[in-house]
PAZAPA-4460 file (N, C-alpha, C; in steps of 0.05 Angstrom, whole numbers, plus 32768, in hexadecimal, padded with zeros to 4 digits):
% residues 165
    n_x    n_y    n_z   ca_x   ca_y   ca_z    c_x    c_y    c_z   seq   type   mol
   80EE   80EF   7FDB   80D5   80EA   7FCD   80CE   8104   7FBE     1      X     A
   80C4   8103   7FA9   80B8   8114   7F97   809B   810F   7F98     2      X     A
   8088   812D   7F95   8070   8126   7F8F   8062   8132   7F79     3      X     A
   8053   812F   7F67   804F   812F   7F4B   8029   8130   7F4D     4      X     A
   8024   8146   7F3F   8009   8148   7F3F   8009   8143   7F26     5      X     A
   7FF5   8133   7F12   7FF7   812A   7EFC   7FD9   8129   7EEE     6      X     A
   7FD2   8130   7ECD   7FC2   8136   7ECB   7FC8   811D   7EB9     7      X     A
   7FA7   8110   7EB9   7FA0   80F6   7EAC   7F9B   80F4   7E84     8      X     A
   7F93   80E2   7E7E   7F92   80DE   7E73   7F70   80EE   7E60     9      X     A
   7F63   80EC   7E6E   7F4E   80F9   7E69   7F46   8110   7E7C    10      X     A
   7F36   8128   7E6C   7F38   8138   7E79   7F2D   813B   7E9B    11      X     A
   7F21   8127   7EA8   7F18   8128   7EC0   7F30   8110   7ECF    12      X     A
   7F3A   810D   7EC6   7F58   80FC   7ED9   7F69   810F   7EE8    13      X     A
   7F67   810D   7EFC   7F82   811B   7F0C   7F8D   8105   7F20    14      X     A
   7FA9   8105   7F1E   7FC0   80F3   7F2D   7FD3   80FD   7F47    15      X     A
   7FD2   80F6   7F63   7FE4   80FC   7F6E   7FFA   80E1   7F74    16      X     A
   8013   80ED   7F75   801D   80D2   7F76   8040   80DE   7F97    17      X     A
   8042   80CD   7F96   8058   80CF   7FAD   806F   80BB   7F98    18      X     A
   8085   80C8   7F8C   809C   80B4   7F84   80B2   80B9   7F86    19      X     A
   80CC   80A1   7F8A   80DC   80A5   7F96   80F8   80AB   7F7E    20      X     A
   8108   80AB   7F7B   811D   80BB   7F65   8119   80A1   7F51    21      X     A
   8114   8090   7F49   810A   807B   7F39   80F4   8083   7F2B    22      X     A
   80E4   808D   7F38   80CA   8087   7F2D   80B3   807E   7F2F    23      X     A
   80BD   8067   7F42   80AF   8057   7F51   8097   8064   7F6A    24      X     A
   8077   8060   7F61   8065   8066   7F77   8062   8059   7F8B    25      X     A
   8061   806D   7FA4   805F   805B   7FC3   8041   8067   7FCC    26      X     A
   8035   807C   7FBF   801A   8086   7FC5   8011   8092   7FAE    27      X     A
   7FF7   808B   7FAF   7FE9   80A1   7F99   7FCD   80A5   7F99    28      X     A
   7FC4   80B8   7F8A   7FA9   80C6   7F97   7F98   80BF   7F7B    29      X     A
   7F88   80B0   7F70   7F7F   80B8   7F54   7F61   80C2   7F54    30      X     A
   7F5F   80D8   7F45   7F3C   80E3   7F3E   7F39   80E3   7F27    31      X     A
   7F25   80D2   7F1A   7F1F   80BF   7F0C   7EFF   80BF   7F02    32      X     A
   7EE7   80C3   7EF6   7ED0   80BA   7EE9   7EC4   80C1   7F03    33      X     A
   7ECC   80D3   7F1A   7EBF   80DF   7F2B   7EC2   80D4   7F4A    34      X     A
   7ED8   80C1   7F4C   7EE1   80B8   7F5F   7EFD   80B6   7F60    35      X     A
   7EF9   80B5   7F80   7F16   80B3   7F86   7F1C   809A   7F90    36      X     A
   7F3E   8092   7F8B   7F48   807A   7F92   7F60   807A   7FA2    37      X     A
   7F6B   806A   7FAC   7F88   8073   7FB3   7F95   8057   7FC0    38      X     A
   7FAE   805C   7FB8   7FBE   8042   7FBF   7FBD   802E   7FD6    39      X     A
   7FAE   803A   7FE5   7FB5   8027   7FFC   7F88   8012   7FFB    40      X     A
   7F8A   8000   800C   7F6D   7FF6   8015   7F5E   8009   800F    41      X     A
   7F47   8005   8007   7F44   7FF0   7FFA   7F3F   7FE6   7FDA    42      X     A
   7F47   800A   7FC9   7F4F   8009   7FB7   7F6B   8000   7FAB    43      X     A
   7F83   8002   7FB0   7F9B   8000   7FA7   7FA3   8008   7F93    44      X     A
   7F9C   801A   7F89   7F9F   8028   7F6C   7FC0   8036   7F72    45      X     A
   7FD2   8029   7F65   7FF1   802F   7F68   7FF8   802A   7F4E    46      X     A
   800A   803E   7F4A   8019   803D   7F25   802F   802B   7F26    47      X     A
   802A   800D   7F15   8037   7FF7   7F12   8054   7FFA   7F02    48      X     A
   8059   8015   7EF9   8069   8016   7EE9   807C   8031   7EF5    49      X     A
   8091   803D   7EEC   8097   8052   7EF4   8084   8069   7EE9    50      X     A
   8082   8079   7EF8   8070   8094   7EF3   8087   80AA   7EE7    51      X     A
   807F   80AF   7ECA   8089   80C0   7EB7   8070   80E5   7EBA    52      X     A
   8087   80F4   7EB0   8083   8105   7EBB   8078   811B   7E97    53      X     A
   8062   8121   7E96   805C   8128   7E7F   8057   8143   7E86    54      X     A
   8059   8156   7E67   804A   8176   7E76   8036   817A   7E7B    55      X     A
   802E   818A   7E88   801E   8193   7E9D   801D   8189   7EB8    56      X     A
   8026   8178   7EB2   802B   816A   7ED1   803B   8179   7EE4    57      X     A
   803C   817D   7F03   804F   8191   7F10   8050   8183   7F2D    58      X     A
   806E   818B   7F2F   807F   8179   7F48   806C   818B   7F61    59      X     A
   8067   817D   7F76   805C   8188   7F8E   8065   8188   7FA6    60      X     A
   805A   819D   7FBA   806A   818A   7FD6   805B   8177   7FDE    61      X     A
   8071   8171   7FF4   806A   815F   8005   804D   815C   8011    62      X     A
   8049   817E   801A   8033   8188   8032   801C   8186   801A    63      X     A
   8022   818B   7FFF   8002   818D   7FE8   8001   816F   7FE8    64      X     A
   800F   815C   7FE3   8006   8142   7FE4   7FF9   8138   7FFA    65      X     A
   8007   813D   800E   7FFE   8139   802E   7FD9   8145   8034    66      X     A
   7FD8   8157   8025   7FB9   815B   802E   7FAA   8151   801F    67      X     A
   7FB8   8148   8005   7F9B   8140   7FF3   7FA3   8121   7FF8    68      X     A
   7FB8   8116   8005   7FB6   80F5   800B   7F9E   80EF   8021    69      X     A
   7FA7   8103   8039   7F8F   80FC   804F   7F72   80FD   804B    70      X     A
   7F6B   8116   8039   7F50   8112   8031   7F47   810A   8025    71      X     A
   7F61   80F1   8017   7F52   80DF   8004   7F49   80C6   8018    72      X     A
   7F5F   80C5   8027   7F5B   80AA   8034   7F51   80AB   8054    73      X     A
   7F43   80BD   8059   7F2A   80CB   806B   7F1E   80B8   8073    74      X     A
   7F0C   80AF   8058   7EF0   809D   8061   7EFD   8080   8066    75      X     A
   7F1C   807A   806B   7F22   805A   8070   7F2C   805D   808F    76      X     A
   7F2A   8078   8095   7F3D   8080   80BC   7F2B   8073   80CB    77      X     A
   7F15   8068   80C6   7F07   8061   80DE   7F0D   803F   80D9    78      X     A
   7F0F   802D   80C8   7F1A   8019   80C0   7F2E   8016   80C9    79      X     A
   7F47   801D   80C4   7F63   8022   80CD   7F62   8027   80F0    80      X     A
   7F53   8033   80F6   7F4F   8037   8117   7F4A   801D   8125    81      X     A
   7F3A   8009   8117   7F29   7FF7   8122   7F45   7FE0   8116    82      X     A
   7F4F   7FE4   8105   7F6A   7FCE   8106   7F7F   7FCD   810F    83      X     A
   7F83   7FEB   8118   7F97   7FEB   812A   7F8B   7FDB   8152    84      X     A
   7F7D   7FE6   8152   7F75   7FDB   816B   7F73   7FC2   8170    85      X     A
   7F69   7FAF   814C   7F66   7F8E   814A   7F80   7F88   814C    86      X     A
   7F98   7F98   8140   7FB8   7F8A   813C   7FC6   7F97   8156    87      X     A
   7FC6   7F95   8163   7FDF   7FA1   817B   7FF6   7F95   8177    88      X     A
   800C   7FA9   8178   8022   7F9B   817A   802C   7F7D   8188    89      X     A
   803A   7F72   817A   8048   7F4F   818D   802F   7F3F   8185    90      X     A
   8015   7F48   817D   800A   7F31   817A   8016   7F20   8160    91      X     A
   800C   7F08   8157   800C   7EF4   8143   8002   7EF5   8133    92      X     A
   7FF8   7EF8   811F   7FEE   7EFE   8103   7FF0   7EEF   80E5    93      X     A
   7FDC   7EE4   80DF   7FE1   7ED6   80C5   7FCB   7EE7   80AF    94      X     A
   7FD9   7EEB   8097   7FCB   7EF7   8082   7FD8   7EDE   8065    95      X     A
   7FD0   7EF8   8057   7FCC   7EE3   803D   7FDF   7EFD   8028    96      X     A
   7FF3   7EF9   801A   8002   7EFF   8005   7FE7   7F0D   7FF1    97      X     A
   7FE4   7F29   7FF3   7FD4   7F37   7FD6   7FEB   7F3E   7FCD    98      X     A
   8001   7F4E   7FC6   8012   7F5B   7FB3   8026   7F63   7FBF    99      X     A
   8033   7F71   7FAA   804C   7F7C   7FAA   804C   7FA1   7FAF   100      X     A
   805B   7FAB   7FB7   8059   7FC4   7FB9   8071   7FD1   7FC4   101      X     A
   8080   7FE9   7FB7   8099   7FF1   7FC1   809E   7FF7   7FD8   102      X     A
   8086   7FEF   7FF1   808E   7FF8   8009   808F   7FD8   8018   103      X     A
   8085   7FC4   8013   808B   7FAD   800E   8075   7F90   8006   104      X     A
   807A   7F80   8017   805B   7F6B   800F   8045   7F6D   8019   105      X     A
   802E   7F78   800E   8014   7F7E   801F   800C   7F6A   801A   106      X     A
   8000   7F63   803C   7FEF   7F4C   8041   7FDA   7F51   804B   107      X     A
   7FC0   7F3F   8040   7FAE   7F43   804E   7FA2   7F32   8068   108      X     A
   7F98   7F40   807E   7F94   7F39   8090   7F75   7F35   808E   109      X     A
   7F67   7F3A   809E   7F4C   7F2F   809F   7F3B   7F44   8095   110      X     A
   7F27   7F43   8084   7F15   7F58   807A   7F24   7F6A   8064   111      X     A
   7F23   7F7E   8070   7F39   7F99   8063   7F4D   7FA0   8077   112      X     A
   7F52   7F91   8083   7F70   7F9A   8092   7F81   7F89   8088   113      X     A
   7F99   7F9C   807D   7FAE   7F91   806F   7FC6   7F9F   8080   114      X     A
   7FE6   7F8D   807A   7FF5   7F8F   808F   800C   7F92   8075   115      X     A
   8028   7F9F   807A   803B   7F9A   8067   8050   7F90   807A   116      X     A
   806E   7F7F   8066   807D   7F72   8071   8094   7F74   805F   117      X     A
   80AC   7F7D   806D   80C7   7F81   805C   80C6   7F69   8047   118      X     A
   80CA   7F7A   802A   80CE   7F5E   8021   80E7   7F50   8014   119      X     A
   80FD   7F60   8012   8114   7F4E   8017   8117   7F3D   8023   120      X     A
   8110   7F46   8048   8114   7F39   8052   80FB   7F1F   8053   121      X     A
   80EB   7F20   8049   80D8   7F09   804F   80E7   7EF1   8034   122      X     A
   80F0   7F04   801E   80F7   7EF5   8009   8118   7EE4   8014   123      X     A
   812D   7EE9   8027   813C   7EE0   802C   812E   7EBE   8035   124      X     A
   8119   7EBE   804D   8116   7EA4   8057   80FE   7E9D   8047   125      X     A
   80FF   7E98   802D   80D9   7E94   8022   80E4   7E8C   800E   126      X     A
   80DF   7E6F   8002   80E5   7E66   7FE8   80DB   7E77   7FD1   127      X     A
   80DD   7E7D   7FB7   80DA   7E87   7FAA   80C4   7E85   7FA0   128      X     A
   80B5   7E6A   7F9C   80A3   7E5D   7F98   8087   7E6B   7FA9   129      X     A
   808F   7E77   7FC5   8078   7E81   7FD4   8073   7E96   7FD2   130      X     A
   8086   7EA7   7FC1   8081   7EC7   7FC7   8071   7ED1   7FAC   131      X     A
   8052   7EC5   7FBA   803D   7EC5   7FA4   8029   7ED2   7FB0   132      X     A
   8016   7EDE   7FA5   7FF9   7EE9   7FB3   7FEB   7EC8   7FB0   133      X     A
   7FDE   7EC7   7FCA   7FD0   7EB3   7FD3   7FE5   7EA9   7FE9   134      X     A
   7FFC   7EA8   7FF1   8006   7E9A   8002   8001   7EA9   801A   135      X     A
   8008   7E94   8034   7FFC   7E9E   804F   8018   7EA1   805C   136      X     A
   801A   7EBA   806D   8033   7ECA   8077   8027   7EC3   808D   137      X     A
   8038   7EC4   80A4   8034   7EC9   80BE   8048   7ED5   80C8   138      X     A
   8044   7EEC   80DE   8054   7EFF   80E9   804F   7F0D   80FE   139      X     A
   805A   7F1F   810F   805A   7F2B   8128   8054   7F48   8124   140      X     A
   803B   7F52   8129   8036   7F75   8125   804E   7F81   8137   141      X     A
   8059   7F89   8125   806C   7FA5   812C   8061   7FBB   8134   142      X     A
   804F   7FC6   8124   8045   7FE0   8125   8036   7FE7   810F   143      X     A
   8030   8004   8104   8021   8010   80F9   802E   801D   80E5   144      X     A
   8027   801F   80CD   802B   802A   80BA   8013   8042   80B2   145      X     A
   8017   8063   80C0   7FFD   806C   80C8   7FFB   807B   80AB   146      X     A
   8007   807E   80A1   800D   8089   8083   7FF9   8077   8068   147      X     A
   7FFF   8062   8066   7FEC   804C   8057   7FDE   803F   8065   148      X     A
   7FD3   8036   8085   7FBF   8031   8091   7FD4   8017   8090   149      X     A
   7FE5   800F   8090   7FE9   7FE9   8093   7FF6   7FE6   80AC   150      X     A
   7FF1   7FD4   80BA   7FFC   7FC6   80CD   801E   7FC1   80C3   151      X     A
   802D   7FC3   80D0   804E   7FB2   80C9   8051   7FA2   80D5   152      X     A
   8059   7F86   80CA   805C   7F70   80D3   807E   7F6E   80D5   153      X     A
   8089   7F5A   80E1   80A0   7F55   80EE   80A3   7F38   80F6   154      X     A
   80B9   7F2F   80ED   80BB   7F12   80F3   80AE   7EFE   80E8   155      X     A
   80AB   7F0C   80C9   8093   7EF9   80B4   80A1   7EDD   80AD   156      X     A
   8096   7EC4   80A4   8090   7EB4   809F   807B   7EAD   8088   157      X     A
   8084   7EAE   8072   8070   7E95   805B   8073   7E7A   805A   158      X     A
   8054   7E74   806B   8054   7E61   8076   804E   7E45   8058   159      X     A
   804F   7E4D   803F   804B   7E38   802C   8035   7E2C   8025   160      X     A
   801C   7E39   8033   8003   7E39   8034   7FF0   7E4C   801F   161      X     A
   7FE3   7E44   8015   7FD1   7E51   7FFD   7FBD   7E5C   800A   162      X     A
   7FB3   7E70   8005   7F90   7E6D   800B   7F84   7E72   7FF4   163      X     A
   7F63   7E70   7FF2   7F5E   7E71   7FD9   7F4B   7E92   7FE1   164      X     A
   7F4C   7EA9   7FF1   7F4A   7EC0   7FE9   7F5F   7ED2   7FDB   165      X     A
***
């Protein structure tokens, strides 16, 4: 992974981003009209496109991304605490298909707890037809994703079910 501190488009934009030799963003930090956002719940602000690399912009480490990710996403640790404790591993779990994302299908679960799920592999047993935002997944908590706050699901199922959130 590469990390890329990036200056916006206007003069008060600043960009952190986490990308992998593609291009492709798996995290990012954006300060923006006086706020901050960042990829994961319950903003999702992620670059849909590959992230190009303009001047002034400058490659970072790991450890400078690493401190300005946590203190972005600070005020959601107490959220994430309270969904980990709701999801324990082996339980059963049904969410609902929100998007796509290079780490895989984020689903949402109840409120603001959202869970992700391999998605090759969910796309191997899932008609094509389902692998839509709105469809209902069901699956087995694996574990924690303590990096983006999501639950990992295991043993998913799209069950061919709509919801209308």
């Amino acid at each position: 992974m590469k990390y890329i501190k990036a200056n916006g488009i206007e003069d008060n934009e600043l960009y952190y981003f986490e990308i992998d030799e593609r291009g492709a963003a798996y995290r990012q930090v954006s300060f923006a009209e006086g706020r901050c956002r960042v990829s994961i719940a319950p903003d999702f602000q992620l670059c849909e496109t590959e992230v190009e690399i303009f001047d002034g912009d400058e490659e970072i480490t790991p450890e400078a991304f690493e401190e300005v990710w946590h203190t972005a996403v600070e005020p959601y640790k107490n959220a994430w605490e309270e969904t980990k404790r709701q999801y324990r591993p082996g339980t059963t779990v049904t969410g609902t298909i929100q998007m796509f994302y290079p780490q895989g299908v984020i689903i949402r679960l109840v409120g603001e707890s959202y869970a992700v799920a391999n998605d090759p592999v969910l796309r191997m047993h899932t008609p094509p037809a389902w692998m839509y935002p709105g469809y209902q997944v069901e699956g087995t908590v694996g574990g924690a994703d303590e990096s983006n706050f999501w639950i990992k699901l295991e043993s998913c199922r799209v069950t061919g079910k709509r919801t209308d959130s």
